[in-house]
MOPAC internal coordinates of N, CA, C and O (Angstrom, degrees):
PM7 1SCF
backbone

  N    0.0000 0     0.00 0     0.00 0    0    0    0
  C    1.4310 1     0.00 0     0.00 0    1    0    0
  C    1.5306 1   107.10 1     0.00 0    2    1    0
  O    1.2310 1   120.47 1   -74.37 1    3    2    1
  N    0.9865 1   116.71 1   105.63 1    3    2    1
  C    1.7759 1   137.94 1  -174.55 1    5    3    2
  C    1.5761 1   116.66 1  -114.95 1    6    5    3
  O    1.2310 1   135.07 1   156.01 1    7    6    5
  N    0.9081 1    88.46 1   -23.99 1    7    6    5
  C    2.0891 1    80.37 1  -167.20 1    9    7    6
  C    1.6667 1   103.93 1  -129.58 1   10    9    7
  O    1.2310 1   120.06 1   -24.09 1   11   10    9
  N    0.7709 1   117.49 1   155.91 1   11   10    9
  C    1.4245 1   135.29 1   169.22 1   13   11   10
  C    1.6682 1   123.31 1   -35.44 1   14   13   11
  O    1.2310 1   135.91 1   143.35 1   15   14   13
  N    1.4445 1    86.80 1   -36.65 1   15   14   13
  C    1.3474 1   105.30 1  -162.56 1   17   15   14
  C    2.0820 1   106.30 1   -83.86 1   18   17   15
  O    1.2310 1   137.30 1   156.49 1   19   18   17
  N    1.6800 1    84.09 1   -23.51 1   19   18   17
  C    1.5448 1    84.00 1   171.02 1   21   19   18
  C    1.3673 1   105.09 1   -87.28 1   22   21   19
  O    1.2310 1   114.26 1   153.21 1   23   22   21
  N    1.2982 1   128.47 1   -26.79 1   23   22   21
  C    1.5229 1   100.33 1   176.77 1   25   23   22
  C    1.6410 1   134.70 1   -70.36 1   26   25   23
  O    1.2310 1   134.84 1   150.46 1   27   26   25
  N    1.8272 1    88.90 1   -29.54 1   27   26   25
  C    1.3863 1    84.12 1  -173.02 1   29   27   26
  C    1.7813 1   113.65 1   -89.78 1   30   29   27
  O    1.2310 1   115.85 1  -165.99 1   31   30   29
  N    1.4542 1   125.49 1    14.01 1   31   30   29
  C    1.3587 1   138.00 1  -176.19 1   33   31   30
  C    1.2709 1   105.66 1   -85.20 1   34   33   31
  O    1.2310 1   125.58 1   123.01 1   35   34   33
  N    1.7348 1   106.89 1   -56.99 1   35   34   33
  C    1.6036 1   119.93 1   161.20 1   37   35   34
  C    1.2254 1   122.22 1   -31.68 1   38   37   35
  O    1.2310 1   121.43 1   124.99 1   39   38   37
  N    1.5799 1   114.87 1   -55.01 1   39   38   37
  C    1.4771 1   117.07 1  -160.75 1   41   39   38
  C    1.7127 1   105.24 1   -85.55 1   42   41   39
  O    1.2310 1   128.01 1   148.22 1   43   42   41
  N    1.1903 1   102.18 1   -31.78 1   43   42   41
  C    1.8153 1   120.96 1   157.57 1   45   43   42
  C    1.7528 1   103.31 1   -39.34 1   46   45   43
  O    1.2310 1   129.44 1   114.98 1   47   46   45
  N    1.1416 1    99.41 1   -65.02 1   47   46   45
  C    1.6716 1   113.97 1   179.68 1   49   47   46
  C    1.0562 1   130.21 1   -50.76 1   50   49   47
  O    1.2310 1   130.00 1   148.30 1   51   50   49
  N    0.8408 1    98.31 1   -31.70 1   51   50   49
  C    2.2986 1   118.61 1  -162.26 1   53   51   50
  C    1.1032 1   103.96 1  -108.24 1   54   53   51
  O    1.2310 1   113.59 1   174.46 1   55   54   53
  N    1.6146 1   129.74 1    -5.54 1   55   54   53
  C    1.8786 1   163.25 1   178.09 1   57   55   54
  C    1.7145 1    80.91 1   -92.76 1   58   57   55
  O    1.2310 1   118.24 1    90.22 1   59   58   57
  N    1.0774 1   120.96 1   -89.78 1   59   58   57
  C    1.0004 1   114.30 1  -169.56 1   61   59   58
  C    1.9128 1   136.81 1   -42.96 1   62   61   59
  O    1.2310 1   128.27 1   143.81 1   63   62   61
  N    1.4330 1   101.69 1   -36.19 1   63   62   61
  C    1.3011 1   133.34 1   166.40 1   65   63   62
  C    1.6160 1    98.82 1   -38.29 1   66   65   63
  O    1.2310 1   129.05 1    96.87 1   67   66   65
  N    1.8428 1   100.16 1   -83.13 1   67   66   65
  C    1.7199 1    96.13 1  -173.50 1   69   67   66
  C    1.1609 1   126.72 1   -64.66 1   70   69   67
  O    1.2310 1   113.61 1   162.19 1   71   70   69
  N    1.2696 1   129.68 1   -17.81 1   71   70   69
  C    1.8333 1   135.17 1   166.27 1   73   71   70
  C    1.3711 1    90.67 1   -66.02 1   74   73   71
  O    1.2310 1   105.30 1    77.03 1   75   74   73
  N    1.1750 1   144.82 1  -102.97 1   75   74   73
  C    1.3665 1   130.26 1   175.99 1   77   75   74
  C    1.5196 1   105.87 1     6.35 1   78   77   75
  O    1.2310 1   128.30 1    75.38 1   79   78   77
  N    1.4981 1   101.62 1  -104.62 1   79   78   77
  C    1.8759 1    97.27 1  -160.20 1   81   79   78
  C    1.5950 1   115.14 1   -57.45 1   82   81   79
  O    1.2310 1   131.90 1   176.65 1   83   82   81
  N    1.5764 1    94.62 1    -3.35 1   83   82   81
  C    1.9579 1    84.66 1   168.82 1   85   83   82
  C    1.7149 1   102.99 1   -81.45 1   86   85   83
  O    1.2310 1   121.29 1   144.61 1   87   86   85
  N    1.5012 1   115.14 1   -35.39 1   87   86   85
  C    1.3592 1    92.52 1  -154.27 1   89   87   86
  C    1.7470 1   108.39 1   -90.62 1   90   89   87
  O    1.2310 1   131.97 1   171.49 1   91   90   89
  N    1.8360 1    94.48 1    -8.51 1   91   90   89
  C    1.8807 1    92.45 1   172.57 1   93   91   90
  C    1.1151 1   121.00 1   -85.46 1   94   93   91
  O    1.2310 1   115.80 1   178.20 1   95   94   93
  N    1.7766 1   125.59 1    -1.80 1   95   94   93
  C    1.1534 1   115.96 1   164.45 1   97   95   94
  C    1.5626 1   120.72 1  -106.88 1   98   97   95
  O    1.2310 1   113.91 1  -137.73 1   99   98   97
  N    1.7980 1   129.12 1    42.27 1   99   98   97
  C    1.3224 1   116.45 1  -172.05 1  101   99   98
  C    1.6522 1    76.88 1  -131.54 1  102  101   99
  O    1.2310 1   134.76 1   -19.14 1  103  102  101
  N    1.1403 1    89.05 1   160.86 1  103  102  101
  C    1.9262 1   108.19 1  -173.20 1  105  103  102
  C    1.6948 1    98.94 1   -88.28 1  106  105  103
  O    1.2310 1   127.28 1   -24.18 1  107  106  105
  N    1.5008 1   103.60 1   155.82 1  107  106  105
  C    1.5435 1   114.27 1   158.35 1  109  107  106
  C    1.5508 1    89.37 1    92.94 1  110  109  107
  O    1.2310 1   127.06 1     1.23 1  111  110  109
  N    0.9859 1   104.01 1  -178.77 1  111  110  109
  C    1.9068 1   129.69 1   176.49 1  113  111  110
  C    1.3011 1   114.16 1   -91.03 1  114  113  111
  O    1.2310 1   119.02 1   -12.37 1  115  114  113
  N    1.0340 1   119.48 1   167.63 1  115  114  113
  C    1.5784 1   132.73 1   -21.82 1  117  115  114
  C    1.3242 1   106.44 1   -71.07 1  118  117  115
  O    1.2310 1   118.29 1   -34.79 1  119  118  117
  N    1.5632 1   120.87 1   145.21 1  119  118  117
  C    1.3281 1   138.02 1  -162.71 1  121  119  118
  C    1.5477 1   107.15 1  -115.70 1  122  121  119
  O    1.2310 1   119.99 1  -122.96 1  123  122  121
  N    1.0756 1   117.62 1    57.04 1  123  122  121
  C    2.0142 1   107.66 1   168.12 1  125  123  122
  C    1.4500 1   121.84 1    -5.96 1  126  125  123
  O    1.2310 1   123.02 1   -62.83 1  127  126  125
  N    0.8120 1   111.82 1   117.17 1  127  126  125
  C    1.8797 1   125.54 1   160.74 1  129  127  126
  C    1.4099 1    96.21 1   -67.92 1  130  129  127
  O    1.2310 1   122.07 1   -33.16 1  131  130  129
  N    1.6998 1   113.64 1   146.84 1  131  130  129
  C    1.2277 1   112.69 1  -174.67 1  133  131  130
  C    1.8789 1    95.75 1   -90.43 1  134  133  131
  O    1.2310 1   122.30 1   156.08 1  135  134  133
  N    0.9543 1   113.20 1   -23.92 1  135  134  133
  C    1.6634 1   111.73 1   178.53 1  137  135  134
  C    1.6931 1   109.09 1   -58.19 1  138  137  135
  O    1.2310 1   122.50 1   168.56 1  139  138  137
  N    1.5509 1   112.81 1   -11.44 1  139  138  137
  C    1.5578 1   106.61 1   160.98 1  141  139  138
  C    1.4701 1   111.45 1   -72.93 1  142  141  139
  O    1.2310 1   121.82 1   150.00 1  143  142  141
  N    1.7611 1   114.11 1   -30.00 1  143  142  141
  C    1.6362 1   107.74 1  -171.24 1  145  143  142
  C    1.3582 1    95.57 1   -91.46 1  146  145  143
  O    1.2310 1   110.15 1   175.68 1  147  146  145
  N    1.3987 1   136.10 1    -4.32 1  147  146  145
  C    1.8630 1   114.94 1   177.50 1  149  147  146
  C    1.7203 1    98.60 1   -86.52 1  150  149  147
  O    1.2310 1   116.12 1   174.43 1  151  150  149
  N    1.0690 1   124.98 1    -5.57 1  151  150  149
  C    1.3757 1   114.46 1  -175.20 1  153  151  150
  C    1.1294 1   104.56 1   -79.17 1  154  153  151
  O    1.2310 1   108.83 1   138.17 1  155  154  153
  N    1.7808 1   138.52 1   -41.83 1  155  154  153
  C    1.2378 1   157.03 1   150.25 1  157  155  154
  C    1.5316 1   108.29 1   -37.20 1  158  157  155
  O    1.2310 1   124.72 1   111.12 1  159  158  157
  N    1.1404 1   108.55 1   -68.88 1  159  158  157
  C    1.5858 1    99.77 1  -179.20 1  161  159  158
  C    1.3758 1   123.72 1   -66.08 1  162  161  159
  O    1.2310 1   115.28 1   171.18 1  163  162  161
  N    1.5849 1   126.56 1    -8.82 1  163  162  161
  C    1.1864 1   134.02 1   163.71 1  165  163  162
  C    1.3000 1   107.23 1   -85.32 1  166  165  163
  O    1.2310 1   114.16 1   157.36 1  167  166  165
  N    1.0567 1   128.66 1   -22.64 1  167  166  165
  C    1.7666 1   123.26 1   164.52 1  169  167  166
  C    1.3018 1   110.40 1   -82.77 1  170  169  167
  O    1.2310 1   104.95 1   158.34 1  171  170  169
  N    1.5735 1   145.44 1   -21.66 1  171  170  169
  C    0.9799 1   127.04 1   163.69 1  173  171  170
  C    1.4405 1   133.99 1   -91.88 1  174  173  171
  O    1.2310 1   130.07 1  -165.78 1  175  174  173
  N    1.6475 1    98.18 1    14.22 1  175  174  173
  C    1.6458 1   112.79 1   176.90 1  177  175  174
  C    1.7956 1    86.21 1   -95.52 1  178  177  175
  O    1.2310 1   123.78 1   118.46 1  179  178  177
  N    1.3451 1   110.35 1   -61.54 1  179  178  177
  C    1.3302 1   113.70 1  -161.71 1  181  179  178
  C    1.5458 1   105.41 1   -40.91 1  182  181  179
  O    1.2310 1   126.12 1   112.02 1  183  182  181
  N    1.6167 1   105.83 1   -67.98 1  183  182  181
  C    2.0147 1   102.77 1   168.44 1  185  183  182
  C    1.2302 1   115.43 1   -36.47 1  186  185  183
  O    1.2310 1    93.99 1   126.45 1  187  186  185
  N    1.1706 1   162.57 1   -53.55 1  187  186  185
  C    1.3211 1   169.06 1   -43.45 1  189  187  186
  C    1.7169 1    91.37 1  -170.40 1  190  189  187
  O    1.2310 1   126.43 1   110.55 1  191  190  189
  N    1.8332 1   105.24 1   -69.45 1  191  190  189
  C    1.3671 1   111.58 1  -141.40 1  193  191  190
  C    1.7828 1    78.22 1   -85.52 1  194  193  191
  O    1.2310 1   117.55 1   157.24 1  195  194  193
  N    1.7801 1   122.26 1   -22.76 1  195  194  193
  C    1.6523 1    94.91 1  -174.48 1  197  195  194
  C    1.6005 1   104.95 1   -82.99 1  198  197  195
  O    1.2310 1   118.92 1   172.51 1  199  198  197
  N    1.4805 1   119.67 1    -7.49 1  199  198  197
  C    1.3680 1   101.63 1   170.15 1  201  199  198
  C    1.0764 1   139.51 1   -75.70 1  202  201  199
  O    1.2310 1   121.55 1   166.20 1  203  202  201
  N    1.3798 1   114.63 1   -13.80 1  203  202  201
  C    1.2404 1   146.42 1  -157.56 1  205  203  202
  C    1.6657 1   102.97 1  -113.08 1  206  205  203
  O    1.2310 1   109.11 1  -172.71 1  207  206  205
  N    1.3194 1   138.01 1     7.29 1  207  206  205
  C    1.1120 1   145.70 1  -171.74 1  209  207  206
  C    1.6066 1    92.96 1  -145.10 1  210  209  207
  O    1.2310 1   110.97 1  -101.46 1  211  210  209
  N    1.5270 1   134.60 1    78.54 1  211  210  209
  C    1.0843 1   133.03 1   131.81 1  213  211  210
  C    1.2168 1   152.82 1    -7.32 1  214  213  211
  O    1.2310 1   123.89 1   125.99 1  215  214  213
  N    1.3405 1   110.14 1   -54.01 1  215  214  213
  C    1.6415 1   119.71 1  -154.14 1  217  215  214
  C    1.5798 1   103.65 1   -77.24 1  218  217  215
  O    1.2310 1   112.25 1   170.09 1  219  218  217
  N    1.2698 1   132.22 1    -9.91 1  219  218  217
  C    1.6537 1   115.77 1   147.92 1  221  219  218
  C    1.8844 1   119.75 1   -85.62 1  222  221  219
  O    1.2310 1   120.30 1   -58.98 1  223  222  221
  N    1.0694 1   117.04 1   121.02 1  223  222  221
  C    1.4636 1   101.77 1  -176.25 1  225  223  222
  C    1.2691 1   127.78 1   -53.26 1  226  225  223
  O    1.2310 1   120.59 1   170.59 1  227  226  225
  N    1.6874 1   116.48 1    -9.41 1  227  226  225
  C    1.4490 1   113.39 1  -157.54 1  229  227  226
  C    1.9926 1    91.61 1   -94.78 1  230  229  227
  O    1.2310 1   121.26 1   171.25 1  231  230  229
  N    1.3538 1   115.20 1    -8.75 1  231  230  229
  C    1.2517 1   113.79 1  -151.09 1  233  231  230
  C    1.8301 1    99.13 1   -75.41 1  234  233  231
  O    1.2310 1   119.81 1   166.16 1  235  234  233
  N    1.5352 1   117.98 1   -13.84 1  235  234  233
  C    1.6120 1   100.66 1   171.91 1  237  235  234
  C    1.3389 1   111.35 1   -90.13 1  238  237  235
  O    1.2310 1   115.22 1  -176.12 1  239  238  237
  N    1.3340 1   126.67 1     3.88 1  239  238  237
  C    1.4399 1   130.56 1   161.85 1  241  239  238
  C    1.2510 1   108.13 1   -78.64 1  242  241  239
  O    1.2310 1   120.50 1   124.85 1  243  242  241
  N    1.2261 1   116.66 1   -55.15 1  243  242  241
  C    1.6684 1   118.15 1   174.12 1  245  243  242
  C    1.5549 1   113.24 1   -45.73 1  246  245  243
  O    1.2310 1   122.19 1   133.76 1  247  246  245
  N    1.2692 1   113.42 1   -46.24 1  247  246  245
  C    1.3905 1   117.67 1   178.69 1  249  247  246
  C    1.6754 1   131.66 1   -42.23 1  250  249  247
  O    1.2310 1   137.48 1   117.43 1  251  250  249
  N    1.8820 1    83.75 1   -62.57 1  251  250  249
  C    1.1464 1   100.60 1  -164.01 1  253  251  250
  C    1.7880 1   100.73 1   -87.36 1  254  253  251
  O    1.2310 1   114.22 1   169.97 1  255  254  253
  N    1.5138 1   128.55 1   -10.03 1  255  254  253
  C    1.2560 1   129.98 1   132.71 1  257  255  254
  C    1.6847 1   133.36 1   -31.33 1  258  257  255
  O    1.2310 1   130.04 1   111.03 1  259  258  257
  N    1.2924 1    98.24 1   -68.97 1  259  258  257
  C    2.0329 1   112.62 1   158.30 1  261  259  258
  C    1.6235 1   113.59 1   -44.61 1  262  261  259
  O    1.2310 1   124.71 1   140.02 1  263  262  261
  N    1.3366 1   108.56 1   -39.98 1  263  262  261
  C    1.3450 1    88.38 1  -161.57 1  265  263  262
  C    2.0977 1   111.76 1   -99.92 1  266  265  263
  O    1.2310 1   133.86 1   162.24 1  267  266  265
  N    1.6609 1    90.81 1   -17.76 1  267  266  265
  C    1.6706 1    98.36 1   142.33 1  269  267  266
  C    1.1740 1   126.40 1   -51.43 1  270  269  267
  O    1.2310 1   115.96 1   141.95 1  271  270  269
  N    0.9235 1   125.28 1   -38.05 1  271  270  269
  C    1.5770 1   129.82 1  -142.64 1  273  271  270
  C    2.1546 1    93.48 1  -103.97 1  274  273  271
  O    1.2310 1   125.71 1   142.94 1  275  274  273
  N    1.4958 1   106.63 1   -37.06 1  275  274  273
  C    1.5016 1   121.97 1   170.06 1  277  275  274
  C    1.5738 1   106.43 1   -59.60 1  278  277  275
  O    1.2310 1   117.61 1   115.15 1  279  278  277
  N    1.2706 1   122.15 1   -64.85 1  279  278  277
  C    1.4739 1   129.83 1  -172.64 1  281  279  278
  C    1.7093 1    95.03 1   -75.05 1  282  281  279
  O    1.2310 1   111.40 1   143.98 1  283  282  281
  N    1.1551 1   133.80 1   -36.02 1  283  282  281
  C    1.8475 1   110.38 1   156.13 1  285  283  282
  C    1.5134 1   116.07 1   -40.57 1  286  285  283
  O    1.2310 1   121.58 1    98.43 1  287  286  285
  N    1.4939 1   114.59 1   -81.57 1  287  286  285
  C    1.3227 1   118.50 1   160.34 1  289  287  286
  C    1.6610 1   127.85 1    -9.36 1  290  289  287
  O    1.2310 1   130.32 1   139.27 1  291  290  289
  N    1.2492 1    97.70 1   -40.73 1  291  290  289
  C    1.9526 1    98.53 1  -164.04 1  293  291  290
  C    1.4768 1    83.61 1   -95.37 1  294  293  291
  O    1.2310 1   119.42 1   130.20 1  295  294  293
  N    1.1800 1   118.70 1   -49.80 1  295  294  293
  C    1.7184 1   112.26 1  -178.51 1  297  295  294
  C    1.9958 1   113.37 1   -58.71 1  298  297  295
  O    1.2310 1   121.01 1   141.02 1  299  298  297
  N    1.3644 1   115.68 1   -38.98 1  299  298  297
  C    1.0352 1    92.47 1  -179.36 1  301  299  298
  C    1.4146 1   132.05 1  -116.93 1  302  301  299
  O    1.2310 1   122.93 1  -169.76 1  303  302  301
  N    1.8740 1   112.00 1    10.24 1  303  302  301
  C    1.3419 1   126.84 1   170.32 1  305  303  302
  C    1.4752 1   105.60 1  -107.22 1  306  305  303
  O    1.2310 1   107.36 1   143.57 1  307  306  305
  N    1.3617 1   141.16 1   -36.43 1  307  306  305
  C    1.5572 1   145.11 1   157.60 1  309  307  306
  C    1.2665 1   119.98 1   -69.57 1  310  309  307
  O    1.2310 1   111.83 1   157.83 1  311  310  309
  N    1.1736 1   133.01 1   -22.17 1  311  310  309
  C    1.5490 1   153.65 1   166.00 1  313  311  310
  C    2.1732 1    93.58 1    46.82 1  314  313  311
  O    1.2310 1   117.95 1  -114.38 1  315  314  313
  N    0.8587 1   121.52 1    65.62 1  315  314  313
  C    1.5613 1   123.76 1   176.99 1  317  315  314
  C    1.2541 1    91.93 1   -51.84 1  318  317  315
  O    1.2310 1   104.32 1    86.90 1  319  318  317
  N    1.2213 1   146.53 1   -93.10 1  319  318  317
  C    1.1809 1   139.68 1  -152.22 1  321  319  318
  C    1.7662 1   124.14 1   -66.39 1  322  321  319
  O    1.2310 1   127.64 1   174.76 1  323  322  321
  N    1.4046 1   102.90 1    -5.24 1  323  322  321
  C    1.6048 1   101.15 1   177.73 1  325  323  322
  C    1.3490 1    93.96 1   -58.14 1  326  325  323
  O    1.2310 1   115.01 1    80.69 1  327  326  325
  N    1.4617 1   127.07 1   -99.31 1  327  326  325
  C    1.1137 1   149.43 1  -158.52 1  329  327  326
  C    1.3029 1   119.16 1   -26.04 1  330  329  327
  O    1.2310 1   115.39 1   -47.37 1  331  330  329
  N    1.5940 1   126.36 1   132.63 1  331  330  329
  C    1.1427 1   118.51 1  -165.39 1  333  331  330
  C    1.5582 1   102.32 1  -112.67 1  334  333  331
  O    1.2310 1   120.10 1   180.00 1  335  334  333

């Protein structure tokens, strides 16, 4: 873990981790499909691997674009904090 981009993908990740095992172990509905959390975790590999790959300059814009655009997603299709 070297760059920025790995910490905050991880902690993105490991965010994602406990909403997961919180929401597959409480009874009743609504029940998440886990193919809502690979879309997330494929945006926080994708941010990750363009931050972490330099050698075009535009690629930490791209990054830090992806990984906006991931934490939109988790905020407004997983909604963690709606649910009470």
């Amino acid at each position: 873990m070297e760059t920025i981009y790995d910490w905050v993908t991880v902690a993105v990740f490991a965010g994602l981790i406990v909403l997961f095992l919180q929401r597959s172990s409480t009874e009743g509905e609504p029940k998440d499909s886990i193919w809502q959390y690979l879309a997330a975790s494929v945006g926080c590999a994708v941010a990750n691997y363009l931050g972490n790959h330099d050698d075009v300059p535009y690629h930490h814009v791209l990054a830090i674009l992806v990984l906006g655009g991931t934490i939109a997603y988790i905020w407004f299709a997983l909604k963690p904090l709606d649910r009470a």
